[in-house]
N, CA, C and O atoms as a Maestro MAE file, in Angstrom:
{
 s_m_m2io_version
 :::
 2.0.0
}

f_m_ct {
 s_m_title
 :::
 protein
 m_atom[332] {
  # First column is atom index #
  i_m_mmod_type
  r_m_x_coord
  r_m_y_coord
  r_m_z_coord
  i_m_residue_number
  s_m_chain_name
  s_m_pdb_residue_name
  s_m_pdb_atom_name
  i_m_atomic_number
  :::
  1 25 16.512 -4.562 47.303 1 A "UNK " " N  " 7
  2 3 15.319 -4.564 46.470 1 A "UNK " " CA " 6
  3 2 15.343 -3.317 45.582 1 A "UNK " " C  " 6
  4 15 15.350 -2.221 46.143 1 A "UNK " " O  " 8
  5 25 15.356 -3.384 44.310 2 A "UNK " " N  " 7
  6 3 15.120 -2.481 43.271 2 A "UNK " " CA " 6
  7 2 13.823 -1.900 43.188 2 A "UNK " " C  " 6
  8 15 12.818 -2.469 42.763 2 A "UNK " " O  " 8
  9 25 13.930 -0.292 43.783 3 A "UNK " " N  " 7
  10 3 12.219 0.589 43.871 3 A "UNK " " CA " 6
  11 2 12.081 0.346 42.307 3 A "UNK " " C  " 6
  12 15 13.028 0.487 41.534 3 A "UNK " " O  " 8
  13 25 10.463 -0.136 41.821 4 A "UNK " " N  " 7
  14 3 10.431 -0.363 40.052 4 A "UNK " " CA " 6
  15 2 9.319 0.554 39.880 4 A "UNK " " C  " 6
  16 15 8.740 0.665 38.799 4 A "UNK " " O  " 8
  17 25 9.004 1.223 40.931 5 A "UNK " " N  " 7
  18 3 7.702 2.588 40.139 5 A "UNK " " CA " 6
  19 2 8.277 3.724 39.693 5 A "UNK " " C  " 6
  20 15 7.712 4.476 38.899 5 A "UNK " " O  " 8
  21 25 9.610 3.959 40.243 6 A "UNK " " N  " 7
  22 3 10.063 4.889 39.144 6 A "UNK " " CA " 6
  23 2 10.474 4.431 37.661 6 A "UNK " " C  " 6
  24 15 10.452 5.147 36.659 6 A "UNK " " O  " 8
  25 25 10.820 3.204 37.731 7 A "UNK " " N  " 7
  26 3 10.843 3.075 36.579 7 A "UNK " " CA " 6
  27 2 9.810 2.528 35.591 7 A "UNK " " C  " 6
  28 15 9.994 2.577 34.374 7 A "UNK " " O  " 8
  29 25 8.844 2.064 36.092 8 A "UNK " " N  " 7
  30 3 7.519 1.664 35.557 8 A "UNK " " CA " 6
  31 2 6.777 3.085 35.399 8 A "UNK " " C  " 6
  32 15 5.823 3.247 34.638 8 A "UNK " " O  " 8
  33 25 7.219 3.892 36.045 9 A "UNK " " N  " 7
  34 3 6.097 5.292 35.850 9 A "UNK " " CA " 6
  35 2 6.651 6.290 34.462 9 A "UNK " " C  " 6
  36 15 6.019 6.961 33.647 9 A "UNK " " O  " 8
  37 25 8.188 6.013 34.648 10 A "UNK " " N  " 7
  38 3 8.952 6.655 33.350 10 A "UNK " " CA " 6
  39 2 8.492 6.320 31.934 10 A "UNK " " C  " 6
  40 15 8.270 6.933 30.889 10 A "UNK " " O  " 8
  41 25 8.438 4.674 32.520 11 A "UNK " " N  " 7
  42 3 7.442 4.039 30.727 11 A "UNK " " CA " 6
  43 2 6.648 4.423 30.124 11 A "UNK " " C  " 6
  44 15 6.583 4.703 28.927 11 A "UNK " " O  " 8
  45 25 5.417 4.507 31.544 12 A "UNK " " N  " 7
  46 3 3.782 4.404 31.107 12 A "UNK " " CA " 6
  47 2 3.505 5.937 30.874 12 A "UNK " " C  " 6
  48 15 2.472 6.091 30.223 12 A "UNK " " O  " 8
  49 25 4.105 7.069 31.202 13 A "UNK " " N  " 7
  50 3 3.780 8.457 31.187 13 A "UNK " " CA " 6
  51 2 3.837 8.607 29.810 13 A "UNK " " C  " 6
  52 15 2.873 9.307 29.499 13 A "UNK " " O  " 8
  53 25 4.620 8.238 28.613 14 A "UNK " " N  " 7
  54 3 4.905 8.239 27.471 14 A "UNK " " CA " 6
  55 2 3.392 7.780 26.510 14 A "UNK " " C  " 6
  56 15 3.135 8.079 25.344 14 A "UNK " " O  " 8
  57 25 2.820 7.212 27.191 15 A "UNK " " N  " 7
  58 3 1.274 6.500 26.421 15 A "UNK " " CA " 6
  59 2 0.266 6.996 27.172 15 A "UNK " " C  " 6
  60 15 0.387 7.322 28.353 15 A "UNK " " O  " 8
  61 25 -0.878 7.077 26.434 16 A "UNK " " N  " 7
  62 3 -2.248 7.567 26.833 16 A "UNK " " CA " 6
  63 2 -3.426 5.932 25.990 16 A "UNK " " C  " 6
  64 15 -3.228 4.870 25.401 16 A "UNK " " O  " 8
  65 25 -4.444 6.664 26.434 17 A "UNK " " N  " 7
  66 3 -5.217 5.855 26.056 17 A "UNK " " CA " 6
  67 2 -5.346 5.329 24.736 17 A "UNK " " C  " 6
  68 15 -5.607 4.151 24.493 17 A "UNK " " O  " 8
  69 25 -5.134 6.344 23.775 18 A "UNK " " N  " 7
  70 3 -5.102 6.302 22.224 18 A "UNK " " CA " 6
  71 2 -4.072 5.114 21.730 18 A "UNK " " C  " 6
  72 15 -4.245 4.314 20.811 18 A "UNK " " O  " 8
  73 25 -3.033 5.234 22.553 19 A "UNK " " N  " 7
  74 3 -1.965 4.184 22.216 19 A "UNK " " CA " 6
  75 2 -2.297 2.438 22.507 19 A "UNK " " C  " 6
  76 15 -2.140 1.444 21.797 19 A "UNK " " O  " 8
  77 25 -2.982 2.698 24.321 20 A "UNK " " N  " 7
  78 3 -3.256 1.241 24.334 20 A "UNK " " CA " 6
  79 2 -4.476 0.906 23.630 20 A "UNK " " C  " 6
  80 15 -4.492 -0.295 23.363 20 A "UNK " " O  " 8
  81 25 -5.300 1.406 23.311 21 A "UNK " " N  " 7
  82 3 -6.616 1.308 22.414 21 A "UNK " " CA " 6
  83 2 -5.680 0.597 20.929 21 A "UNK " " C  " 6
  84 15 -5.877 -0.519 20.450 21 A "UNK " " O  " 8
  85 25 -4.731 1.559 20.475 22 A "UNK " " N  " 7
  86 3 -4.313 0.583 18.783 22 A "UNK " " CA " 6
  87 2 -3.425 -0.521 19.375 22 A "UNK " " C  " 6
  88 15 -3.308 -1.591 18.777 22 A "UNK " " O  " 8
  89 25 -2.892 -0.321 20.357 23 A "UNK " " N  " 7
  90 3 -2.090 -1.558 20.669 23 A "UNK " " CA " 6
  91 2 -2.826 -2.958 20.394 23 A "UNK " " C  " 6
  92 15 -2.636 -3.855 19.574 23 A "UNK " " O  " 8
  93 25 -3.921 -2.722 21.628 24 A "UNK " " N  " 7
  94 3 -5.178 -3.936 21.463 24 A "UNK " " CA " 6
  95 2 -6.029 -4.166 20.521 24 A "UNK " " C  " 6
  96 15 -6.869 -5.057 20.399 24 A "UNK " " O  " 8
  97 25 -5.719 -3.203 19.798 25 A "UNK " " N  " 7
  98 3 -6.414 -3.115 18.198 25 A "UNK " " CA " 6
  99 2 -5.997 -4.184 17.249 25 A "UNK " " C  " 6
  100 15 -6.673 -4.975 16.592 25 A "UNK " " O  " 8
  101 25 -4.206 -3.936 17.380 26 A "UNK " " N  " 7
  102 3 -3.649 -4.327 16.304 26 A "UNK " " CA " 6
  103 2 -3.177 -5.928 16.951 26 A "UNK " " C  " 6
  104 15 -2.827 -6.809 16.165 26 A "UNK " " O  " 8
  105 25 -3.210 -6.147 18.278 27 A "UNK " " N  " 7
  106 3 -3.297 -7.853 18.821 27 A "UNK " " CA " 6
  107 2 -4.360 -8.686 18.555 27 A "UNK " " C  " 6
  108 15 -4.492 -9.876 18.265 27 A "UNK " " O  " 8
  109 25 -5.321 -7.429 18.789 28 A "UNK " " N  " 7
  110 3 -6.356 -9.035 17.964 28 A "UNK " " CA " 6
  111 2 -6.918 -9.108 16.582 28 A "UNK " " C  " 6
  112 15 -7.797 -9.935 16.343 28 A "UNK " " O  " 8
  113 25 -6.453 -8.263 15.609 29 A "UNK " " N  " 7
  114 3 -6.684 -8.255 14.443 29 A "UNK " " CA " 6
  115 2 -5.901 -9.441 13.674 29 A "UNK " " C  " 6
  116 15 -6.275 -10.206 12.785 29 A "UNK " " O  " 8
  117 25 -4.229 -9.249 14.600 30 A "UNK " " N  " 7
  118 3 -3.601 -10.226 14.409 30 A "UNK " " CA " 6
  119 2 -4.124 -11.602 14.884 30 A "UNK " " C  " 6
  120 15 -3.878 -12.553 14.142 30 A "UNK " " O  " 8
  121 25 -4.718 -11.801 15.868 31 A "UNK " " N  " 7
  122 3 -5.274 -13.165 16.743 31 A "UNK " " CA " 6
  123 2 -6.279 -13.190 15.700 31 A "UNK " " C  " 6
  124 15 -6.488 -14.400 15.609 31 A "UNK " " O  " 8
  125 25 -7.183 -12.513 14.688 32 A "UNK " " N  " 7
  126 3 -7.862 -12.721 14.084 32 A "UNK " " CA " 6
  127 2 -7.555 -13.081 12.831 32 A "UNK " " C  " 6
  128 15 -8.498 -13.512 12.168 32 A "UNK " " O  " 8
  129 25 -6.735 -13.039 12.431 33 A "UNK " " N  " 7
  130 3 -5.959 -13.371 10.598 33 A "UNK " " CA " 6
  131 2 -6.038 -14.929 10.594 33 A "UNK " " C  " 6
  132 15 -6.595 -15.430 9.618 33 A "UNK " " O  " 8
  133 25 -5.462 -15.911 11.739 34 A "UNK " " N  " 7
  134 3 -5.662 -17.016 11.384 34 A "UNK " " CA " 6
  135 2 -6.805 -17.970 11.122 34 A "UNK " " C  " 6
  136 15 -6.820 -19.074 10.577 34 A "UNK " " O  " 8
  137 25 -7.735 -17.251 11.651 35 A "UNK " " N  " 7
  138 3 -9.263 -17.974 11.601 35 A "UNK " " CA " 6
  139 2 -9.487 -17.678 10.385 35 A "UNK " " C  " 6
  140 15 -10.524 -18.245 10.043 35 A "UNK " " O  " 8
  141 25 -8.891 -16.870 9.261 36 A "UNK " " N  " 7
  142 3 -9.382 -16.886 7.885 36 A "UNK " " CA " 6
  143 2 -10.876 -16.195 7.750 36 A "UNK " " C  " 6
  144 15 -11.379 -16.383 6.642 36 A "UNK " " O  " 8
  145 25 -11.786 -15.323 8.803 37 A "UNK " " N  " 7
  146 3 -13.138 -15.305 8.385 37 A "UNK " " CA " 6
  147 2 -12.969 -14.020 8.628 37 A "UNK " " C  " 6
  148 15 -12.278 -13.462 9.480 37 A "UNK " " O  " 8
  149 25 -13.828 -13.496 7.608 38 A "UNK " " N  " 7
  150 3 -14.348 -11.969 7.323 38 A "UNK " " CA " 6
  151 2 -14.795 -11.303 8.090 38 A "UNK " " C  " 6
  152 15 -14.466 -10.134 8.294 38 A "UNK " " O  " 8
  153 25 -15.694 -11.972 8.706 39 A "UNK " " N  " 7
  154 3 -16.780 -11.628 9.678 39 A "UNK " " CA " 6
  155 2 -16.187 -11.557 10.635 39 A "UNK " " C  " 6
  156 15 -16.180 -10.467 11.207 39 A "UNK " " O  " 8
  157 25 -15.719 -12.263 10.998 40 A "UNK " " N  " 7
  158 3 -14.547 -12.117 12.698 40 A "UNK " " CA " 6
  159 2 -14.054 -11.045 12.440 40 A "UNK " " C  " 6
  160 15 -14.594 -10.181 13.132 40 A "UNK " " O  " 8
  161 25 -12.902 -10.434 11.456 41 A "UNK " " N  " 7
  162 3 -12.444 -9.292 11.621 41 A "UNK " " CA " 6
  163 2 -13.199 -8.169 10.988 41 A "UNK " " C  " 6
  164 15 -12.416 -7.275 10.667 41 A "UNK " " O  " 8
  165 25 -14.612 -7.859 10.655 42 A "UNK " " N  " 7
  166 3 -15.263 -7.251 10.348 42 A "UNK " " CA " 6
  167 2 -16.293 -6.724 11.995 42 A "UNK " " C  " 6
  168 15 -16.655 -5.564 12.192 42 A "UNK " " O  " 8
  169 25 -16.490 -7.547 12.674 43 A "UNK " " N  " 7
  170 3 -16.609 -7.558 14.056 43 A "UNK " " CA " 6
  171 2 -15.715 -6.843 14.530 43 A "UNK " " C  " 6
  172 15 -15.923 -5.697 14.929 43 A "UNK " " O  " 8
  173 25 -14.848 -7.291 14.548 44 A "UNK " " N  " 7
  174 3 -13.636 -6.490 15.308 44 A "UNK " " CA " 6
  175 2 -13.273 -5.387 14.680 44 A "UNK " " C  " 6
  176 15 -12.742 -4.620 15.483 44 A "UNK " " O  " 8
  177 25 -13.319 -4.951 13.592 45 A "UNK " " N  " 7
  178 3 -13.090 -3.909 13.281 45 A "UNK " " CA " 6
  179 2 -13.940 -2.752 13.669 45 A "UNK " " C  " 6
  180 15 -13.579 -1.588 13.840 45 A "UNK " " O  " 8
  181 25 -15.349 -3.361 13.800 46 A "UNK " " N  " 7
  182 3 -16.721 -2.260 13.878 46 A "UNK " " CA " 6
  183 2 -16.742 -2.420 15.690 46 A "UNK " " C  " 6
  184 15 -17.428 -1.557 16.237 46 A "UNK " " O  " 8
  185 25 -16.152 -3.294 16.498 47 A "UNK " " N  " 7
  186 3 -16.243 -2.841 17.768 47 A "UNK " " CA " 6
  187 2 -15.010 -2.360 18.468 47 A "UNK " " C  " 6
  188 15 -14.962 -2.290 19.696 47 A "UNK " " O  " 8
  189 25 -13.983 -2.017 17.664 48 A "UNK " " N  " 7
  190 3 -12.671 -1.425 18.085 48 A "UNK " " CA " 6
  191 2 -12.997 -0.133 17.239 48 A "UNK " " C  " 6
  192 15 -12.163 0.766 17.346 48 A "UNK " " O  " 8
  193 25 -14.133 0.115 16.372 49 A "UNK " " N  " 7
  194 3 -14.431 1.066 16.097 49 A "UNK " " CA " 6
  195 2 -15.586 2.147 16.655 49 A "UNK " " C  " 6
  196 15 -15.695 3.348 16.406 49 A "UNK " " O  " 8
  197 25 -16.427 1.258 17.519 50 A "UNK " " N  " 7
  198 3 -16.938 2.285 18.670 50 A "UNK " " CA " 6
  199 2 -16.244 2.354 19.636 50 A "UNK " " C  " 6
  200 15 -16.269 3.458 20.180 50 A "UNK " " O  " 8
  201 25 -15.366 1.311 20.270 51 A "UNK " " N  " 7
  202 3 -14.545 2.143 21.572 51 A "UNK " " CA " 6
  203 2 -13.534 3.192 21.022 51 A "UNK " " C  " 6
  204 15 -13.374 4.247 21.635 51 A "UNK " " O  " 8
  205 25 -12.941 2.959 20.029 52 A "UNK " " N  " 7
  206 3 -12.326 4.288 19.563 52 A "UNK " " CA " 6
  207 2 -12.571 5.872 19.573 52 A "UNK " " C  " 6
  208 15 -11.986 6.894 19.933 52 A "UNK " " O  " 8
  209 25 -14.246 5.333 18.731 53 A "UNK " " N  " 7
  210 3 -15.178 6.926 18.511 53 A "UNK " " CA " 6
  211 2 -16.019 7.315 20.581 53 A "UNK " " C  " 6
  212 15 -16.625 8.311 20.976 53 A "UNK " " O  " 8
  213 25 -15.737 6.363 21.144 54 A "UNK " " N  " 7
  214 3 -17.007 6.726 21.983 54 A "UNK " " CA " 6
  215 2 -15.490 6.821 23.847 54 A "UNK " " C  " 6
  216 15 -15.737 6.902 25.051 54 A "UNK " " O  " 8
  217 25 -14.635 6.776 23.367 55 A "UNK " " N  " 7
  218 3 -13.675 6.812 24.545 55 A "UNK " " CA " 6
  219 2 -13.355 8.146 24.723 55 A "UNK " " C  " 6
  220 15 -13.387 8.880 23.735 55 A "UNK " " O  " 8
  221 25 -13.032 8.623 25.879 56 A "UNK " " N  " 7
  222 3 -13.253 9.981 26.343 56 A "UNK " " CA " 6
  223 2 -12.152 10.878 25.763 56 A "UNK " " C  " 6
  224 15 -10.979 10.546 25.940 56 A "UNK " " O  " 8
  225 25 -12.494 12.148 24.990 57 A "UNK " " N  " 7
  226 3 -11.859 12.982 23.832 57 A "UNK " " CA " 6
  227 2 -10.571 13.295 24.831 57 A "UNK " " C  " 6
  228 15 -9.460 13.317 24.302 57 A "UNK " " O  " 8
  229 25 -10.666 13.509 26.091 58 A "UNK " " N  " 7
  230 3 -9.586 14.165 26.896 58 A "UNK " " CA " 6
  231 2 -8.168 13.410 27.206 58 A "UNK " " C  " 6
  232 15 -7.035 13.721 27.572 58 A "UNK " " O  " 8
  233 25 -9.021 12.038 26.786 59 A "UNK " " N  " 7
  234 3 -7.672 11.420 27.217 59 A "UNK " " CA " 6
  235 2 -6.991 10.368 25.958 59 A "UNK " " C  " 6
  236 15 -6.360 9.317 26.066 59 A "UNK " " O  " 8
  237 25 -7.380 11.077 24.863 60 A "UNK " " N  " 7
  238 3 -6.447 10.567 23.562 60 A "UNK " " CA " 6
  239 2 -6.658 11.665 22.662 60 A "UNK " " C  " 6
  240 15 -7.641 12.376 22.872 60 A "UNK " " O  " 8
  241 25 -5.766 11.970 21.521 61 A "UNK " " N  " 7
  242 3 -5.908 12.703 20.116 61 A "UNK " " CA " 6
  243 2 -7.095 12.635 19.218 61 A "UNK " " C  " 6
  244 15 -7.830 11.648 19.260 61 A "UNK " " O  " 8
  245 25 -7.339 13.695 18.353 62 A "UNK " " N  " 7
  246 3 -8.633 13.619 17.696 62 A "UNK " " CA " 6
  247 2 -8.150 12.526 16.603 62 A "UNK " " C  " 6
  248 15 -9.123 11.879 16.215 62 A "UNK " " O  " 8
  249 25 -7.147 12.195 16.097 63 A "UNK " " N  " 7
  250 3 -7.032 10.915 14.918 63 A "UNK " " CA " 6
  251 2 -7.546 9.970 15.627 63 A "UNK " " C  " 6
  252 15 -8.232 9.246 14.906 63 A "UNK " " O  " 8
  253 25 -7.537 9.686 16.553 64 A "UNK " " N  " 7
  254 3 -7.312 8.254 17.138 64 A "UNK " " CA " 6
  255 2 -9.347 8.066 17.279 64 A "UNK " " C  " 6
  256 15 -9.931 6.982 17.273 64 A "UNK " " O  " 8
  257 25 -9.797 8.990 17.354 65 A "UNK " " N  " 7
  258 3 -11.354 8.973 17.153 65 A "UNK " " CA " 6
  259 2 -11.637 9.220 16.063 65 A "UNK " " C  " 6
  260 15 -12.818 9.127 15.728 65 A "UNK " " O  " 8
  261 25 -10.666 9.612 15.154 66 A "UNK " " N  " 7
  262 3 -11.373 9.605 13.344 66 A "UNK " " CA " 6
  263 2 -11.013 8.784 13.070 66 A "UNK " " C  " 6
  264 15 -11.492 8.460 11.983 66 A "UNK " " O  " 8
  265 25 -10.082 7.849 13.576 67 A "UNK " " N  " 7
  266 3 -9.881 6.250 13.125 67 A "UNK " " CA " 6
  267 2 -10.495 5.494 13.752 67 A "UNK " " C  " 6
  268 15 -10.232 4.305 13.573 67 A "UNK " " O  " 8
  269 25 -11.451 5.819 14.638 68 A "UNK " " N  " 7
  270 3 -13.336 4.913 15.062 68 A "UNK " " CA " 6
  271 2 -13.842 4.999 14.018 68 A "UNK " " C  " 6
  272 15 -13.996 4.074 13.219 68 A "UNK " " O  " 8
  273 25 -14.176 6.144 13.882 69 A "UNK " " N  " 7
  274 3 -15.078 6.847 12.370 69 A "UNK " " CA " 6
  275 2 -14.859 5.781 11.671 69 A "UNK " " C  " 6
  276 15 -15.754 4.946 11.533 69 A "UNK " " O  " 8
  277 25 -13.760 5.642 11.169 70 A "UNK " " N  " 7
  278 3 -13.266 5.413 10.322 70 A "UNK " " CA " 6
  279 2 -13.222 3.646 9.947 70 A "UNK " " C  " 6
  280 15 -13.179 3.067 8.861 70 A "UNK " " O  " 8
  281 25 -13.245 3.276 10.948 71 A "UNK " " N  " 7
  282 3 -13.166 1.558 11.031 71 A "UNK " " CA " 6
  283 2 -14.872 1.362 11.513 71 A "UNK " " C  " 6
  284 15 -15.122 0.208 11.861 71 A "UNK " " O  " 8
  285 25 -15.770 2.099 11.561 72 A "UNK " " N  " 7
  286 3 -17.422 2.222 11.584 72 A "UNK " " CA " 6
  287 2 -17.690 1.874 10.606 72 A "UNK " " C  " 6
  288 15 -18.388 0.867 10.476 72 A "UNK " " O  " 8
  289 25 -17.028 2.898 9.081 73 A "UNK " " N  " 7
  290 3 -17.558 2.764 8.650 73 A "UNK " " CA " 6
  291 2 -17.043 1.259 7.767 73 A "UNK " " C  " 6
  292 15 -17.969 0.704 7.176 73 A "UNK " " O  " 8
  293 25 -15.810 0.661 7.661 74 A "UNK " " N  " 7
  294 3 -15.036 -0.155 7.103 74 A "UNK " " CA " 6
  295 2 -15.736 -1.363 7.699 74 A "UNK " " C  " 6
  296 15 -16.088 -2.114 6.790 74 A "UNK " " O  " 8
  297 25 -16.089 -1.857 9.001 75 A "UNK " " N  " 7
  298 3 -16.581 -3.120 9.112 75 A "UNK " " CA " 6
  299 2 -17.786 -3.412 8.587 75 A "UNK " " C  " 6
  300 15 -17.923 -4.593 8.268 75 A "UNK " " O  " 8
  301 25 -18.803 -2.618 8.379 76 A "UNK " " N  " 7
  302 3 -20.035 -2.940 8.176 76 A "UNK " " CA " 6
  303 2 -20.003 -3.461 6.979 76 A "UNK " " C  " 6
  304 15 -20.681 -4.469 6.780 76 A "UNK " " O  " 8
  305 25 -19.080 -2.803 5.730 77 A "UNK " " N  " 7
  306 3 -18.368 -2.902 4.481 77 A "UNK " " CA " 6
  307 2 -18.108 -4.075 4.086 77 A "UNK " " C  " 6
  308 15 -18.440 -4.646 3.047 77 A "UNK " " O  " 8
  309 25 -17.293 -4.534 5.244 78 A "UNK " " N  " 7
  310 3 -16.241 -5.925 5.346 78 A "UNK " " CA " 6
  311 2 -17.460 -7.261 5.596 78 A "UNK " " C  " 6
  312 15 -17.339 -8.404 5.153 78 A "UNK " " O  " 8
  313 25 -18.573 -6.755 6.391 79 A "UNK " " N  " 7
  314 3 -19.229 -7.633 7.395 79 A "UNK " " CA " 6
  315 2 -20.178 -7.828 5.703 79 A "UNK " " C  " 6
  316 15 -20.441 -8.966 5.317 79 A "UNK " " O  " 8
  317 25 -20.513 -6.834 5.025 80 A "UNK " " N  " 7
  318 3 -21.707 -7.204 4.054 80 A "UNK " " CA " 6
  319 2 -21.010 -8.016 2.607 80 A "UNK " " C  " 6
  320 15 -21.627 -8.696 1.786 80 A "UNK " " O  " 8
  321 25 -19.680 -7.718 2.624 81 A "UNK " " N  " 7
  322 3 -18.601 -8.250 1.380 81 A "UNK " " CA " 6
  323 2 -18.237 -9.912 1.582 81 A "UNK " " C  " 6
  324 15 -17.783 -10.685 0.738 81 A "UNK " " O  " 8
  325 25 -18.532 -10.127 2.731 82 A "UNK " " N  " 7
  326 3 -18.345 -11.846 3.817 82 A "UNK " " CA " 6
  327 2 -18.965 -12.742 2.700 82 A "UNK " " C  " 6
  328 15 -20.015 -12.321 2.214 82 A "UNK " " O  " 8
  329 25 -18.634 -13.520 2.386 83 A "UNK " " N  " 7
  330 3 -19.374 -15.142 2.198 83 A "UNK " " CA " 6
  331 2 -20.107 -15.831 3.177 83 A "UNK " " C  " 6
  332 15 -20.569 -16.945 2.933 83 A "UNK " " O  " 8
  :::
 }
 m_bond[331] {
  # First column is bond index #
  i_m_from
  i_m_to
  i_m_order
  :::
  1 1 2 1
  2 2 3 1
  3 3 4 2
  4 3 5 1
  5 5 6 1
  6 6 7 1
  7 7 8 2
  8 7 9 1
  9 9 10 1
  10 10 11 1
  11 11 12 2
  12 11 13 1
  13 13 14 1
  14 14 15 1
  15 15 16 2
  16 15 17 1
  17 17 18 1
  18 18 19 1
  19 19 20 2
  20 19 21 1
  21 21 22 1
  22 22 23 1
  23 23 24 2
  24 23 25 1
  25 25 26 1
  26 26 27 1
  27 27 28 2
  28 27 29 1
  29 29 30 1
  30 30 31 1
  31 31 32 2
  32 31 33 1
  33 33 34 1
  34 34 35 1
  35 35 36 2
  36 35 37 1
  37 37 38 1
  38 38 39 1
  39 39 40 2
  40 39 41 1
  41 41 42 1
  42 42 43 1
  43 43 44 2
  44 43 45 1
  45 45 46 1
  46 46 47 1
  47 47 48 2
  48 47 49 1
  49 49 50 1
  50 50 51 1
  51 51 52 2
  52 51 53 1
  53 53 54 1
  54 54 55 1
  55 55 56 2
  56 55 57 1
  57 57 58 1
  58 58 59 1
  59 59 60 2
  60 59 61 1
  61 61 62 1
  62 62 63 1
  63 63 64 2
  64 63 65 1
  65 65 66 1
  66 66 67 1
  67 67 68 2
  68 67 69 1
  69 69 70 1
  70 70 71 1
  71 71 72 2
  72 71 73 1
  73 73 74 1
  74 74 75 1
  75 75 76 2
  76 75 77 1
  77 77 78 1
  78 78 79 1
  79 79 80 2
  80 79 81 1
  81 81 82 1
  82 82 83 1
  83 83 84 2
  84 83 85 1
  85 85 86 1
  86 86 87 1
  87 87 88 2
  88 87 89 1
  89 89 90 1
  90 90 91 1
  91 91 92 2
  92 91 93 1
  93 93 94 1
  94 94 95 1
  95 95 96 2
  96 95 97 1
  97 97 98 1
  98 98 99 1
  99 99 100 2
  100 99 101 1
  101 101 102 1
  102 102 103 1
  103 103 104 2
  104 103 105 1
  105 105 106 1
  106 106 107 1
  107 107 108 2
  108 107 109 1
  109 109 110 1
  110 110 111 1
  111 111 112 2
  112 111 113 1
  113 113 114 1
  114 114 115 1
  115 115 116 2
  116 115 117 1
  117 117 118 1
  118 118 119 1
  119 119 120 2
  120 119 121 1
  121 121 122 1
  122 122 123 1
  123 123 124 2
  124 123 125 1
  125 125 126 1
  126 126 127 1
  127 127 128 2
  128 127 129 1
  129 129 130 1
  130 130 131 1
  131 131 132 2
  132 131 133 1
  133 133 134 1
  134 134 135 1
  135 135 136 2
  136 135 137 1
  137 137 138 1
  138 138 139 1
  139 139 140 2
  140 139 141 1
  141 141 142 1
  142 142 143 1
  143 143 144 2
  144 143 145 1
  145 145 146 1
  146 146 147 1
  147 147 148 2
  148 147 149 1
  149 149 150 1
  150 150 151 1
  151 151 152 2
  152 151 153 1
  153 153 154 1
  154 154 155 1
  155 155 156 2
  156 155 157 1
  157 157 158 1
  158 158 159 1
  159 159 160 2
  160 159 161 1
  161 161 162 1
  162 162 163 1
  163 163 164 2
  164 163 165 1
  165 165 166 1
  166 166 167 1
  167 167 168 2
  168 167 169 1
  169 169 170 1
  170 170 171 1
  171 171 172 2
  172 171 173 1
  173 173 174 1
  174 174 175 1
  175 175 176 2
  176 175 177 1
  177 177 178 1
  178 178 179 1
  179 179 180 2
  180 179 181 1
  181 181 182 1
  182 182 183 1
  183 183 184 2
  184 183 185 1
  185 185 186 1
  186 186 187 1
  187 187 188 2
  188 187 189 1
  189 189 190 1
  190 190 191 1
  191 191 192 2
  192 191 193 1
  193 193 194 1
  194 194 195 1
  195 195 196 2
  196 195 197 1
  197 197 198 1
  198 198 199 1
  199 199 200 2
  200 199 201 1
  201 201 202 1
  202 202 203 1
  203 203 204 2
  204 203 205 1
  205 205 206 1
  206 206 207 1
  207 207 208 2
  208 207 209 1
  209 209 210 1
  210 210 211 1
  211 211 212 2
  212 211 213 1
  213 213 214 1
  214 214 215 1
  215 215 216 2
  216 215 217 1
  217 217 218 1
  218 218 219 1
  219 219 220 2
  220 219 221 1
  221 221 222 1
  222 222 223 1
  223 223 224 2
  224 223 225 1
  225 225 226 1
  226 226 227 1
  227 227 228 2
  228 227 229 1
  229 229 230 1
  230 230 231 1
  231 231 232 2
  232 231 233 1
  233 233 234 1
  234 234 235 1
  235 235 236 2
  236 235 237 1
  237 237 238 1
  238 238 239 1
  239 239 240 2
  240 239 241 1
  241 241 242 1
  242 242 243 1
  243 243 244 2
  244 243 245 1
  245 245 246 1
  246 246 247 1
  247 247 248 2
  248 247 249 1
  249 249 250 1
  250 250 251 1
  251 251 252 2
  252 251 253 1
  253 253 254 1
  254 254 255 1
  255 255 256 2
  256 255 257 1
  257 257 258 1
  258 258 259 1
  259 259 260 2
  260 259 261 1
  261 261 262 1
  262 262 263 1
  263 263 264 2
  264 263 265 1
  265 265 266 1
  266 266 267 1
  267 267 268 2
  268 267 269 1
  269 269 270 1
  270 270 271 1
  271 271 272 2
  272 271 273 1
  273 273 274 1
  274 274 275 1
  275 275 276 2
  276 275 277 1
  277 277 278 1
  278 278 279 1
  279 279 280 2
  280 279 281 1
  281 281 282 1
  282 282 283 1
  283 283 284 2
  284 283 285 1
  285 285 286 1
  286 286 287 1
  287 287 288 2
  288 287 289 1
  289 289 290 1
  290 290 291 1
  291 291 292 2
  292 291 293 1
  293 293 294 1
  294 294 295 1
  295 295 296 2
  296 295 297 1
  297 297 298 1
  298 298 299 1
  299 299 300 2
  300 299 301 1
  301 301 302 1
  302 302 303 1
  303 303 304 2
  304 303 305 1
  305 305 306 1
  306 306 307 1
  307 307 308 2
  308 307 309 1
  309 309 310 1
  310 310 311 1
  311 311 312 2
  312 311 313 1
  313 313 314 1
  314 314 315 1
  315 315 316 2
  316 315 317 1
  317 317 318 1
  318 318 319 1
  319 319 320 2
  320 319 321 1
  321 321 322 1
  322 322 323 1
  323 323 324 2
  324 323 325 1
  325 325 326 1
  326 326 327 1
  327 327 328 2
  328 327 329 1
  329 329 330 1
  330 330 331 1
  331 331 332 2
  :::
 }
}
């Protein structure tokens, strides 16, 4: 039997929260392109933009919370530009 937590621990030490936060960012933005609607990814943009700004400073980089800021202020934008 192959021990796999050393090698599963070698992976995951390399990423913090900041990383899986855009990871899941950028999966459902994509899961969101085919529905064609504004509003869906205007949603998603403004609630991947408070877990961004509101996830704990210690355990990701300050970009990764100015790119909450930052997609705060872009969905509301997106959400009022909608048809």
């Amino acid at each position: 039997m192959i021990p796999l937590q050393p090698l599963v621990n070698n992976f995951l030490l390399n990423y913090h929260l900041g990383h899986v936060l855009l990871f899941t960012f950028a999966v459902t933005t994509l899961g969101a392109l085919p529905l064609k609607s504004q509003r869906v990814l205007a949603i998603n943009l403004t609630v991947f933009g408070l877990i961004f700004a509101i996830a704990p400073f210690s355990t990701m980089t300050a970009p990764y919370i100015l790119f909450g800021l930052v997609l705060i202020v872009i969905g509301p934008i997106l959400w009022t530009m909608a048809e």
